[in-house]
Every structure is written in structure tokens, then in C-alpha cells.
matplotlib code that plots the C-alpha trace (Angstrom):
import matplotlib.pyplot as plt

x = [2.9, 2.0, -1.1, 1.2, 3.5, -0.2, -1.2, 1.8, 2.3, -1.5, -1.7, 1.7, 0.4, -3.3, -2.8, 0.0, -1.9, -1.8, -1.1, 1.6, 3.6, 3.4, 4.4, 7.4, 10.6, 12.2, 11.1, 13.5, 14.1, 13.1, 15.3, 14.4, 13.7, 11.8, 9.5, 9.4, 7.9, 4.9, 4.4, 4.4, 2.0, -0.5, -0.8, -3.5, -5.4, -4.6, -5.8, -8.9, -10.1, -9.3, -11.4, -14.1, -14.2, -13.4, -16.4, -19.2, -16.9, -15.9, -16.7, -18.4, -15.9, -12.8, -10.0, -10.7, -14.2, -12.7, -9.3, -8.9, -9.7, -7.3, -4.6, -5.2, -4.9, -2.1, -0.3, -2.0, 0.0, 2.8, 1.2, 2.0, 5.7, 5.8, 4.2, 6.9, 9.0, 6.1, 5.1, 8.7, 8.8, 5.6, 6.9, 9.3, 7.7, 6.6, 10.1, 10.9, 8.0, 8.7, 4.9, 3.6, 6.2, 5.5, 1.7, 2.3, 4.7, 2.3, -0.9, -0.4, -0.6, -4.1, -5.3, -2.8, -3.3, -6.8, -6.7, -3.7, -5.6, -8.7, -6.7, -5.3, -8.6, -9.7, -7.2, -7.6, -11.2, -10.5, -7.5, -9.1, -11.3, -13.8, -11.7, -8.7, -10.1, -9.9, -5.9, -5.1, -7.0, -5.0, -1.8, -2.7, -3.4, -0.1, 2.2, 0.1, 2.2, 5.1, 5.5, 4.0, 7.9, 8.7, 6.0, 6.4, 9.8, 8.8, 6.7, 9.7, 11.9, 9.5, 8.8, 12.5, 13.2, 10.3, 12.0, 15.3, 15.6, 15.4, 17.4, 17.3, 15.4, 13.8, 10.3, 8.4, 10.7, 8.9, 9.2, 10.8, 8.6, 6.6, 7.8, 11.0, 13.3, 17.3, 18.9, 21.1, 24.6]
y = [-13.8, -15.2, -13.3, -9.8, -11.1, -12.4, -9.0, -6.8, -9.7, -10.1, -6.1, -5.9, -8.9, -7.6, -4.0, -4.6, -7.5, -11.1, -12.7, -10.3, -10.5, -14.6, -14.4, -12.3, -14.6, -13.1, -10.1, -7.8, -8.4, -5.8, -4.2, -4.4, 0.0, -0.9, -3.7, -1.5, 1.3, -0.9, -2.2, 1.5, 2.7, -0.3, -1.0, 2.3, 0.4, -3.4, -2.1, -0.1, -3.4, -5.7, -4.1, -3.5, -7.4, -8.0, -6.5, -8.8, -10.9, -8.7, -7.2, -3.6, -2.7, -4.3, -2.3, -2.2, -0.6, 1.9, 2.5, 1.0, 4.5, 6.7, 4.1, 4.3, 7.8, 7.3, 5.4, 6.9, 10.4, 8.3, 7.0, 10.1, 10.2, 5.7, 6.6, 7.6, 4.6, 2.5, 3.4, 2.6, -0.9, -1.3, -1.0, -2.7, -6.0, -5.7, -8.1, -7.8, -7.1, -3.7, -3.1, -3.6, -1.3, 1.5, 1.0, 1.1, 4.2, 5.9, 6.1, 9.4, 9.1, 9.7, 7.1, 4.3, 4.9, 4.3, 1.6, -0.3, 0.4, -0.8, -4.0, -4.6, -4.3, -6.9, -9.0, -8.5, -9.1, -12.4, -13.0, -13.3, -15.6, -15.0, -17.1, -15.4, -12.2, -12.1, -12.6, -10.5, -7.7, -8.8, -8.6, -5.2, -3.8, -5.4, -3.5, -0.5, 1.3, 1.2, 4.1, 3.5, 3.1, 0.8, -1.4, -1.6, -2.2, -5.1, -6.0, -6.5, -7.8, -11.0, -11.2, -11.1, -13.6, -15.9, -15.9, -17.6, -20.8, -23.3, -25.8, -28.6, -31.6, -29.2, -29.8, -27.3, -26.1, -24.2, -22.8, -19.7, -16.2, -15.4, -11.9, -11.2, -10.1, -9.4, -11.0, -8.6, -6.6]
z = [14.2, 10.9, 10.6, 11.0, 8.3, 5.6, 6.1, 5.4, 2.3, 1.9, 1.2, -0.8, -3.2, -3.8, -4.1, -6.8, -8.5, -6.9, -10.9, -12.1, -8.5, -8.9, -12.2, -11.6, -12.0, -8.3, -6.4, -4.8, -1.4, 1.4, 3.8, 7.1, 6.9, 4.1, 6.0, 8.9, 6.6, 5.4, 9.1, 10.7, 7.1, 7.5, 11.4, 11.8, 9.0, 10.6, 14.0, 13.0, 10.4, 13.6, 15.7, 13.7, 12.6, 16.5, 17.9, 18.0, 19.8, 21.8, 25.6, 25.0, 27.7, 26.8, 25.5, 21.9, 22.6, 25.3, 23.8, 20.5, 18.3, 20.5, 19.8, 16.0, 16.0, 17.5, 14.9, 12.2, 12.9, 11.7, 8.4, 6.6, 7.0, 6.1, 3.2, 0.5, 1.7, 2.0, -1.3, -2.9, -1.2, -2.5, -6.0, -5.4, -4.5, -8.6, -8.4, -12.2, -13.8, -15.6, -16.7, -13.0, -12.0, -14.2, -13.6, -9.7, -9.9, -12.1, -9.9, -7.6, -3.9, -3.9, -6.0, -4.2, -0.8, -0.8, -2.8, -0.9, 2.7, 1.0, 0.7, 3.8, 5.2, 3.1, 4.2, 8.1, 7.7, 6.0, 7.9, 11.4, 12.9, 15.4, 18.1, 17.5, 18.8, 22.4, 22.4, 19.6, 21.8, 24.5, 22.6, 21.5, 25.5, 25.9, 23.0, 23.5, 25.9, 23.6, 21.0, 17.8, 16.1, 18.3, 17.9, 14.1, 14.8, 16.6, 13.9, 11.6, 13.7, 14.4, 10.7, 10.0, 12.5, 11.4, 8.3, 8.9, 8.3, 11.0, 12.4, 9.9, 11.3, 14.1, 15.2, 13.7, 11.5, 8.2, 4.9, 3.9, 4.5, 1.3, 2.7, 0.7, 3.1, 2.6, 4.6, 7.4, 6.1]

ax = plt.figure().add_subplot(projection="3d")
ax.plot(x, y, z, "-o")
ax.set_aspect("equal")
plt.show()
């Protein structure tokens, strides 16, 4: 799942500047709402850039080519109401650095939302590699049936849990998310 959790991260640190972010002493944690409002904004876009950098791999009758672009729309009904929160985490991930803040909260929605989906595209598309396509289709058939919510509450609940530390000494144990999440109440 750590190509769900480069994306939403991916698209947080390009569309409020990769430099500014890194040079930010300690960003402000996100709630798990919070994560869950980026996941449920950004999925439509994740989805749509997936499939359309899936497809040459791809059968022309598997279920991204037959049902992938009723499932977007499907999610994407739900973009609209992630946004404001979306929006605010967004600005949020600026961490400490007042001048990328105010830049961020400045822009109007409809100069930020473009330009924030234009970068999570960007990232998908680099994100992915050609083997990788079949079972990420497959995963997708599989979480389709659930409701779009639920899915990007999936989708935070596996990033949140890939971010807890590990037993010490465990095989495979690994770093801390670059995904600030706060930790539960």
C-alpha cells in the first residue's frame, strides 16, 4: 500500500512545493478525517491517471476498459464535498512555513484544484510500473463494490496502520510514514 500512501504524500508535497515543505522545521500532523478527506478528494483522479497509464497493459476487456469510467464517476460525486477539508489539510502540510501557508490559502478553489489534480496525476503516472498493472486492476474489481467512503476509509486506515512503528528487531520492520499522521486520541 505504499504506492496509495506516495500518492496522497506525492500530491500533498508537489502541489504545495516539494523545497519549502522539506524545509519546514515539523509539519502538522493529520487526523485521520483529515487523511481520509485527501484520500476520498484524490482517488477519482488516482483511479482515472491509473487507468489511463494502465491501458497498454491492459486487456481491452478487463475491468478497467469496461468499468473503470462508471467507477470514477462514482467517486468523483464525492470530490466536491472532500474538497474544503481536503483543501485545509493541504495547507496544513505547509508544517511551519507561514509564507507557503499564506500563498496556499490565497489561491481560490479554482486555481488549486486543478493544479493539485494535475499533480497527483503526475505522480500516478510516475508512480506505476507497467508490471504493477494487472493486480492494482485487480485490487480495484475487488474494492469496487464497496461505497466510495468506505473505500477511502480503507485507504487511511492502511496508511495509518503502515505507519506505526514496528516491532523492534522485526523482519521487515520500516521507517516512519513521510505521511504525518497524529497519532489516535
Amino acid at each position: 500500500m505504499s504506492l496509495v500512501r506516495n500518492l496522497v504524500w506525492g500530491a500533498a508535497l508537489t502541489s504545495l512545493g516539494a523545497a519549502e515543505l522539506a524545509a519546514a522545521q515539523e509539519p502538522a500532523c493529520l487526523s485521520e478525517r483529515e487523511v481520509t478527506s485527501l484520500v476520498t478528494y484524490a482517488l477519482p483522479v488516482v483511479m482515472d491517471s491509473t487507468m489511463k497509464t494502465c491501458r497498454p497493459q491492459l486487456s481491452p476487456q478487463g475491468y478497467f476498459a469496461t468499468q473503470g469510467s462508471s467507477l470514477v464517476q462514482r467517486y468523483a460525486a464525492r470530490k466536491s464535498a472532500a474538497w474544503p477539508e481536503a483543501r485545509a489539510a493541504l495547507v496544513k502540510l505547509g508544517g511551519n512555513d507561514d509564507k507557503l501557508k499564506d500563498i496556499v490559502s490565497s489561491l481560490s478553489d479554482e486555481a488549486l484544484q486543478p493544479f493539485a489534480e494535475g499533480m497527483v496525476a503526475a505522480v500516478v503516472t510516475r508512480g506505476i510500473k507497467p508490471g504493477q498493472c494487472k493486480a492494482i486492476e485487480r485490487a480495484t474489481r475487488l474494492l469496487s463494490p464497496l461505497p466510495p467512503e468506505n473505500t477511502a476509509e480503507l485507504v487511511t486506515f492502511v496508511l495509518v496502520m503502515a505507519d506505526k512503528p514496528k516491532v523492534r528487531g522485526a523482519v521487515g520492520a520500516s521507517k516512519k510514514s513521510d505521511l504525518p499522521i497524529c497519532p489516535a486520541a
